[in-house]
C-alpha positions as CSV (number, residue, x, y, z in Angstrom):
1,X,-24.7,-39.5,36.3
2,X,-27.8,-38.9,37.9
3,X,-31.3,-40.1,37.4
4,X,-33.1,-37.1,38.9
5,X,-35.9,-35.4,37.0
6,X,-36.2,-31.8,37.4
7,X,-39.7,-30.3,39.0
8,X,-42.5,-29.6,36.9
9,X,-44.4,-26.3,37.0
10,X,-47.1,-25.8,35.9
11,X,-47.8,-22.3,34.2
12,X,-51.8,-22.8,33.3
13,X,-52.5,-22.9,37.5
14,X,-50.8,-19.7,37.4
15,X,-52.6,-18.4,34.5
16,X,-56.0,-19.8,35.6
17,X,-56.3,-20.1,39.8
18,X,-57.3,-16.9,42.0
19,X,-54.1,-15.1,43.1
20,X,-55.3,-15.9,46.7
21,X,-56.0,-19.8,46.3
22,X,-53.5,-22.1,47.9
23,X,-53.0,-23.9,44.8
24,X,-51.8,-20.6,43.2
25,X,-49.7,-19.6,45.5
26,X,-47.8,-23.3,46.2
27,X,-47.2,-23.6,42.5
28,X,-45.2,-20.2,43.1
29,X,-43.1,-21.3,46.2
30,X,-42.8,-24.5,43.7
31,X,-41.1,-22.2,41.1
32,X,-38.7,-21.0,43.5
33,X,-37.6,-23.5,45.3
34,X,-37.1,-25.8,42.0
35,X,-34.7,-22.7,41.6
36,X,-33.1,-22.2,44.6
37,X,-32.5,-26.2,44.6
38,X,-31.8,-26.7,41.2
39,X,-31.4,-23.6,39.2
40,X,-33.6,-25.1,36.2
41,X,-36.9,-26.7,35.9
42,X,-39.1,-27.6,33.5
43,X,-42.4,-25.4,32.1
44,X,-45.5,-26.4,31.0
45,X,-47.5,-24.3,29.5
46,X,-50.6,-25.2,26.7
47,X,-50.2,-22.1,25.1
48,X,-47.1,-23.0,23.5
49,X,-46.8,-25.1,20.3
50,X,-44.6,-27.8,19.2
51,X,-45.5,-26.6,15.6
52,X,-44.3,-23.6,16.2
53,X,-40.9,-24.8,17.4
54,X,-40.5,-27.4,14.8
55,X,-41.1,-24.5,12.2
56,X,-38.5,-22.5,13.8
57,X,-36.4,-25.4,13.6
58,X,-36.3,-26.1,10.8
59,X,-35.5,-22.4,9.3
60,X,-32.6,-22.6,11.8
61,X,-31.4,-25.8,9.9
62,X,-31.9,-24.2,6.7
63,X,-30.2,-21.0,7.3
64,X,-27.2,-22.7,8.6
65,X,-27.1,-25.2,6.2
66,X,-25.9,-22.0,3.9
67,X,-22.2,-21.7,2.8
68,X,-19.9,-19.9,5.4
69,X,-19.4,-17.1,3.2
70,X,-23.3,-15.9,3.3
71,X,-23.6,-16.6,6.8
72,X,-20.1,-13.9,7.1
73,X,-22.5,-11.1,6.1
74,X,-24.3,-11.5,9.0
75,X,-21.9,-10.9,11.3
76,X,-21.4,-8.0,13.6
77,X,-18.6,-8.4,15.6
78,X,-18.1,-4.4,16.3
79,X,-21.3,-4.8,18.4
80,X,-20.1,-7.8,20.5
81,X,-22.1,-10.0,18.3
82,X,-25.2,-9.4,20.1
83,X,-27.0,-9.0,16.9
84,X,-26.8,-11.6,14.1
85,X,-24.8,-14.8,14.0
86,X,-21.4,-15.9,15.3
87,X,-19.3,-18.4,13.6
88,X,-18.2,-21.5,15.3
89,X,-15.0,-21.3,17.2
90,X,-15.5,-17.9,18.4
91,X,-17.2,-18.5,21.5
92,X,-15.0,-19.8,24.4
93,X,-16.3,-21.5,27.2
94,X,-15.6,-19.2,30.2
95,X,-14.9,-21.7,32.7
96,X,-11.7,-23.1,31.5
97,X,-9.6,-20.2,32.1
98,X,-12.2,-19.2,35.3
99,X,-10.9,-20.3,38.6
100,X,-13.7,-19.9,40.4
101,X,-15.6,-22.1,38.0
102,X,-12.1,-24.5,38.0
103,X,-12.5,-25.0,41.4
104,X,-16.5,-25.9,40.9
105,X,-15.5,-29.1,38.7
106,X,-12.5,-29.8,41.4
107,X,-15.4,-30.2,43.8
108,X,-17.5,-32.6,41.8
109,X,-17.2,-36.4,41.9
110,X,-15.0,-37.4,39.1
111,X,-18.1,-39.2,37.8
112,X,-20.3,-36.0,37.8
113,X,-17.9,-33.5,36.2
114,X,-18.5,-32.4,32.7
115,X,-16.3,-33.0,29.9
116,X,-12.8,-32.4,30.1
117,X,-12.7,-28.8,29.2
118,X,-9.3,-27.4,30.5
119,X,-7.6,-27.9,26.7
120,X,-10.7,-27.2,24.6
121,X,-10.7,-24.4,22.6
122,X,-13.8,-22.1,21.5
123,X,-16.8,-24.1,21.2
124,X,-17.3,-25.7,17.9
125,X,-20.9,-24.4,17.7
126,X,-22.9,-21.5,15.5
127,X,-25.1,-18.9,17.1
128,X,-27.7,-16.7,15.5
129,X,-28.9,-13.8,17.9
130,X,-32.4,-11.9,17.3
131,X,-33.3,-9.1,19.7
132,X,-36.7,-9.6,21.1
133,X,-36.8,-6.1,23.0
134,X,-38.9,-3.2,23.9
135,X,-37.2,0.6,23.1
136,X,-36.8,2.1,26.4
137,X,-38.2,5.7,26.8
138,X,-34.7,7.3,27.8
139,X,-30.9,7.6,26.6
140,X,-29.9,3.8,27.1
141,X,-26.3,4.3,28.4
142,X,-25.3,0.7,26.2
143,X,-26.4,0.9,22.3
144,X,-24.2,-2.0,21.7
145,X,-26.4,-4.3,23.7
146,X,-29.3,-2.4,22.1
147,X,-28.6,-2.7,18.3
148,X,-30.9,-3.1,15.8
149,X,-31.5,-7.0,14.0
150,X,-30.0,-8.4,11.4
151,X,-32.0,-9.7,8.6
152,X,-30.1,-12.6,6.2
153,X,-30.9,-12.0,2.6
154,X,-30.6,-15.3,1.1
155,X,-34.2,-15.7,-1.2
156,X,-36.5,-18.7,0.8
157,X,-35.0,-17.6,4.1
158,X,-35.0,-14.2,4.2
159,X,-39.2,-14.0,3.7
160,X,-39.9,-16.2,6.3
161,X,-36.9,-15.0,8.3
162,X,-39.1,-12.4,10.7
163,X,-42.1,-13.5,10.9
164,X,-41.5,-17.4,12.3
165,X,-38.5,-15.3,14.8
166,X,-41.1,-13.0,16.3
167,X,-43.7,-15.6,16.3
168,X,-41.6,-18.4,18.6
169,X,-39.5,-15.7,20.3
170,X,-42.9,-14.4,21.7
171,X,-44.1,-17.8,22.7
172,X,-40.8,-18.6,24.9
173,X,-40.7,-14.8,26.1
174,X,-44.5,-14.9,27.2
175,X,-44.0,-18.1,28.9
176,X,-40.5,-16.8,31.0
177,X,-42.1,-13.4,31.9
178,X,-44.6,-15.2,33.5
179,X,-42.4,-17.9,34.8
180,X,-40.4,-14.5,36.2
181,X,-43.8,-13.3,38.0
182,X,-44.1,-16.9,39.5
183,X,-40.9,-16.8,41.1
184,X,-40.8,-12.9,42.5
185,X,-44.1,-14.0,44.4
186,X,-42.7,-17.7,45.7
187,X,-39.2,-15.4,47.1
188,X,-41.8,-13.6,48.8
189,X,-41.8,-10.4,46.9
190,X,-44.3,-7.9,44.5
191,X,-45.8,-10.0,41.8
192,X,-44.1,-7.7,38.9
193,X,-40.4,-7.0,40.9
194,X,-38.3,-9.2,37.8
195,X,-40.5,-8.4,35.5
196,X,-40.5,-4.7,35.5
197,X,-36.7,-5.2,36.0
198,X,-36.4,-6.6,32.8
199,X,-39.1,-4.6,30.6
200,X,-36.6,-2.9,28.4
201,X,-34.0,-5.5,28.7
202,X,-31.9,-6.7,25.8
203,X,-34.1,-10.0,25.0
204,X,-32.1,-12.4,22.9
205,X,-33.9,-15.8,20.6
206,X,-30.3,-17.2,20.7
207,X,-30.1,-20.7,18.6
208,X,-27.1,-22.5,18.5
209,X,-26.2,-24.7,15.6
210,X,-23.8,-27.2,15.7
211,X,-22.8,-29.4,12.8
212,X,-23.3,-33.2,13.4
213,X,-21.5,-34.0,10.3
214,X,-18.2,-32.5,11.5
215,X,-19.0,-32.7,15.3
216,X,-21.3,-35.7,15.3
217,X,-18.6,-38.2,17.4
218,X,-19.3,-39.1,20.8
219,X,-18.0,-37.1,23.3
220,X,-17.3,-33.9,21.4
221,X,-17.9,-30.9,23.0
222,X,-20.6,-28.9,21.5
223,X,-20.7,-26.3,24.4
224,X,-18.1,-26.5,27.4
225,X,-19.5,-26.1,30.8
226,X,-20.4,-22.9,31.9
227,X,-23.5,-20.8,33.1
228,X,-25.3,-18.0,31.2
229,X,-25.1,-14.1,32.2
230,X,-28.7,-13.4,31.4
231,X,-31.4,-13.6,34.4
232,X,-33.2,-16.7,33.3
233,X,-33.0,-19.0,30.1
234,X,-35.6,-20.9,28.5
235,X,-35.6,-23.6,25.9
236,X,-37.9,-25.3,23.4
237,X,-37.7,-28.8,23.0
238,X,-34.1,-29.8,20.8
239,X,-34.2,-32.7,17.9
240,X,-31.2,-34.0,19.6
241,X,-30.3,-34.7,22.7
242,X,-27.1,-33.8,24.6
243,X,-27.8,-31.0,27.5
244,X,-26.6,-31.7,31.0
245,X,-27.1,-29.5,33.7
246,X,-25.7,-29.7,37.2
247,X,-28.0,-29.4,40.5
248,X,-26.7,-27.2,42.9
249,X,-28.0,-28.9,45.7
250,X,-26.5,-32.5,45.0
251,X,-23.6,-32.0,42.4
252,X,-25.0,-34.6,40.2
253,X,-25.1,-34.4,36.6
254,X,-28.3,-34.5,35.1
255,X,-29.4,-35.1,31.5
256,X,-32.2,-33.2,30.6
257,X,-35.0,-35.1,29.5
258,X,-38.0,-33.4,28.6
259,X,-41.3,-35.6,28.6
260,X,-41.8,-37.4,25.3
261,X,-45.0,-35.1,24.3
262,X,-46.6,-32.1,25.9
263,X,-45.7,-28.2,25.8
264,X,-43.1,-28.2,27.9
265,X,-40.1,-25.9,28.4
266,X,-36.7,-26.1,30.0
267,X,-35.7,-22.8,32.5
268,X,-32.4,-22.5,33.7
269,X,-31.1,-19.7,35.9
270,X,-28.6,-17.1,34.9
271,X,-25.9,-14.4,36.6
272,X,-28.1,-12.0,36.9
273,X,-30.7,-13.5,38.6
274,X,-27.9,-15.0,40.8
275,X,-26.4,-11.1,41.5
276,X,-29.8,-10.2,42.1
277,X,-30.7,-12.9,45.1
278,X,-27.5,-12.4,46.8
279,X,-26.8,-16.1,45.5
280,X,-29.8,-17.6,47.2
281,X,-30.4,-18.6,43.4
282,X,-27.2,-20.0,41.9
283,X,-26.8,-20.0,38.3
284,X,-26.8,-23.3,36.5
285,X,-24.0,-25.0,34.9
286,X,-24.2,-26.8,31.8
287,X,-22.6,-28.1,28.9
288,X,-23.5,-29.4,25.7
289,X,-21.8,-32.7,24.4
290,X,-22.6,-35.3,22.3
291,X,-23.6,-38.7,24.1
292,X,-24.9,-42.3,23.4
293,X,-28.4,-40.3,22.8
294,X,-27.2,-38.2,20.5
295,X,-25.8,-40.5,18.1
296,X,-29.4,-42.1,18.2
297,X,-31.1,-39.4,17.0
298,X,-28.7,-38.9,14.6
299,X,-29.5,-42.1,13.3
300,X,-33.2,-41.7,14.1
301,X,-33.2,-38.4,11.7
302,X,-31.3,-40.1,9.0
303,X,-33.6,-42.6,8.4
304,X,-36.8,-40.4,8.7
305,X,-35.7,-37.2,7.2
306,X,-32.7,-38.1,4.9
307,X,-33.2,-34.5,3.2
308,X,-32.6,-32.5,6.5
309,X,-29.3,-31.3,7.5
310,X,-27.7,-32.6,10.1
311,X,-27.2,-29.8,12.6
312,X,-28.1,-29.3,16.2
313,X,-30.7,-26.4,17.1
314,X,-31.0,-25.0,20.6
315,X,-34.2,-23.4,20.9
316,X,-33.0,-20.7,23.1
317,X,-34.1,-17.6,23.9
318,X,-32.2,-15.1,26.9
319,X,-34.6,-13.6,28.8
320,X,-32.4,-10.1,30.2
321,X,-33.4,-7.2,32.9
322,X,-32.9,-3.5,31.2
323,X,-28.9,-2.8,30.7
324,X,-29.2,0.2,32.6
325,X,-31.1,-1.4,35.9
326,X,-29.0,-1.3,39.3
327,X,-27.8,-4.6,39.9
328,X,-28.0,-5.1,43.6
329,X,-28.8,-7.9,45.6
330,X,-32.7,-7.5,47.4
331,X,-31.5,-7.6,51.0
332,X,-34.4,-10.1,52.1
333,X,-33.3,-12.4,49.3
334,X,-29.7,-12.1,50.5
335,X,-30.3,-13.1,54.0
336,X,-31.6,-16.3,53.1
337,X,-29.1,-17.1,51.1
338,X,-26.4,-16.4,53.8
339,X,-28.9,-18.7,56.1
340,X,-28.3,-21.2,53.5
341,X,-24.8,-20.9,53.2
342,X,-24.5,-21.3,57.2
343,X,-26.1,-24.4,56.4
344,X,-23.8,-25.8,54.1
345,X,-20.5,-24.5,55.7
346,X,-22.0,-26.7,58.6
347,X,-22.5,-29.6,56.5
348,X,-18.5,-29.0,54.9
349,X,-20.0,-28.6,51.4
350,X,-18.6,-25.2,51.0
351,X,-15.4,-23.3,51.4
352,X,-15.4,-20.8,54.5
353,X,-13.4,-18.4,51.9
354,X,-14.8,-18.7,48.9
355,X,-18.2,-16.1,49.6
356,X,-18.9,-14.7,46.5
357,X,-19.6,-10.7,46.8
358,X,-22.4,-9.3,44.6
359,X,-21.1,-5.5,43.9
360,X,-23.8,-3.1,42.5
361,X,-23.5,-2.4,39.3
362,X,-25.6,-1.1,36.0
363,X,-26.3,-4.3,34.3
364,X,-25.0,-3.3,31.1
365,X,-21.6,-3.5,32.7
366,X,-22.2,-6.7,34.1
367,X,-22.9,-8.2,30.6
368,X,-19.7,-6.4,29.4
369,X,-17.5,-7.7,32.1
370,X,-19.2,-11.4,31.5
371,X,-18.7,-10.8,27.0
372,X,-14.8,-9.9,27.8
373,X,-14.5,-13.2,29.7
374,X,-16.0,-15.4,26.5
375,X,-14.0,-12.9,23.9
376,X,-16.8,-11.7,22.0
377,X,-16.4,-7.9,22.8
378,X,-13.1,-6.9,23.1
């Protein structure tokens, strides 16, 4: 396991330097290389608030704290359960039947790979999607991925229900639009190029919950290892622990550690950003488990909140470009990445066979193609 921290950018020189000051534009370039090296880093960005999160929190506790026969009605498997919550067990980790993503793990030190995933059966964790989109001005050719939200009913959730959503699922949607910006201009291209990609994209706030009661013993898998089909993810700061993310550059695993106070967000990339660069971004592994860390904040949160449920929030929210964009890598973006690749057939890091083509396609298919793999649209 590795020790490495993930690079720091910093979104408030962004916000508040002169687009033409070197310290502007080398916080850019720092965006993207932190992505092209590691396909995550972490945010910081003073507009966001820890308040705001904790709130958001702890609705997400208290909604799945509720009996799984209220939490049924909110399902909406008929629309690929993009909207409203999935159950846990539904969701199956794409990797272990994925030989492409088999073959990653092969490749990894036995003391970097992630948990032993090549038995385990759908993850054991909850999910609770909340569309954070704008309605495109034209016939969308995929209303599945563009349904409307579900509200749950139950009396001291269902008032606070939209208003805490829309209020954290701007902050982290605000903070990766910008983020977005950051990296189109450190690749070297127009300032708004992923941005306007993704205007009418399907947005998702996405917590996962995952009961510590029943799935509180060390090494359980709360998420197997896999990588996200969205363009970039970003998370809020999680009461437990338990996220490791592999480094494409080293192979390492890495715990992610956010610093102990401070508004600060973790970014990971996702397929579509990876389809987009020709692979010059790769998107990030990770998995979910529960660790030595874990079980100390269970502990921790025991003894200082013995009234709160015990269940694991993700603060996650899927940042997506518009389901009916052409997905297509940006030639300048895929030379590099085939420099790169050069590089590292050179070095015997990669297999001369195993190039991965990027075929255009609408990005509403590519989400299909990547739901059928997971088994949450038929």
């Amino acid at each position: 396991m590795s020790d490495v921290t993930l690079p720091v950018v910093d979104l408030d020189v962004f916000l508040s330097s002169s687009p033409d000051s070197d310290v502007f534009v080398n916080e850019c370039k720092k965006a993207a290389d932190a992505l092209i090296t590691y396909g995550a880093l972490l945010l910081h960005d003073s507009r966001v608030s820890e308040q705001d999160n904790d709130t958001f929190l702890d609705l997400i506790e208290d909604y799945f704290a509720q009996p799984e026969e209220i939490l049924k009605q909110d399902e909406r498997p008929d629309l690929g359960y993009q909207v409203g919550v999935t159950l846990e067990n539904t969701e199956k980790p794409k990797c272990a039947v994925d030989e492409p993503c088999l073959k990653v793990i092969a490749r990894l030190d036995p003391a970097e790979r992630p948990l032993d995933i090549s038995a385990h059966n759908p993850d054991p964790k909850c999910r609770f999607f909340w569309k954070m989109s704008e309605k495109p001005p034209y016939e969308t050719q995929y209303p599945a991925l563009n349904a409307p939200n579900v509200v749950p009913k139950a009396e001291g959730i269902r008032e606070r229900w939209t208003p805490i959503m829309e209020k954290w699922g701007t902050s982290m949607k605000t903070a990766v639009e910008n983020l977005a910006e950051m990296a189109a201009i450190g690749l070297g291209l127009p300032r708004e190029t992923f941005k306007e990609a993704g205007r009418y994209g399907p947005h998702l706030l996405a917590p996962t919950a995952s009961d510590l009661v029943k799935y509180g013993k060390k090494d359980t898998i709360l998420a197997g290892f896999h990588t996200d089909l969205n363009f970039l993810t970003i998370h809020g700061r999680s009461r437990y622990p338990g996220l490791n993310i592999w480094a494409r550059n080293t192979g390492k695993r890495i715990p992610v550690k956010f610093p102990p106070a401070g508004r600060y967000l973790l970014v990971q990339a996702g397929k579509q950003l990876e389809h987009l660069s020709g692979g010059l971004i790769k998107a990030g592994y990770h998995e979910v488990v529960v660790n030595d860390a874990t079980l100390q904040a269970i502990e921790r949160r025991k003894t200082e909140h013995p009234d709160r449920p015990l269940i694991r929030i993700s603060s996650t929210f899927f940042w997506h470009l518009s389901s009916d964009y052409d997905l297509a890598p940006i030639p300048a973006l895929q030379e590099r990445a085939r420099a790169l690749r050069a590089d590292a057939i050179n070095l015997g890091k990669v297999d001369l066979e195993e190039e991965t083509m990027y075929e255009p396609m609408k990005v509403g298919q590519q989400v299909q193609n990547e739901l059928r793999h997971i088994a949450l649209m038929a």
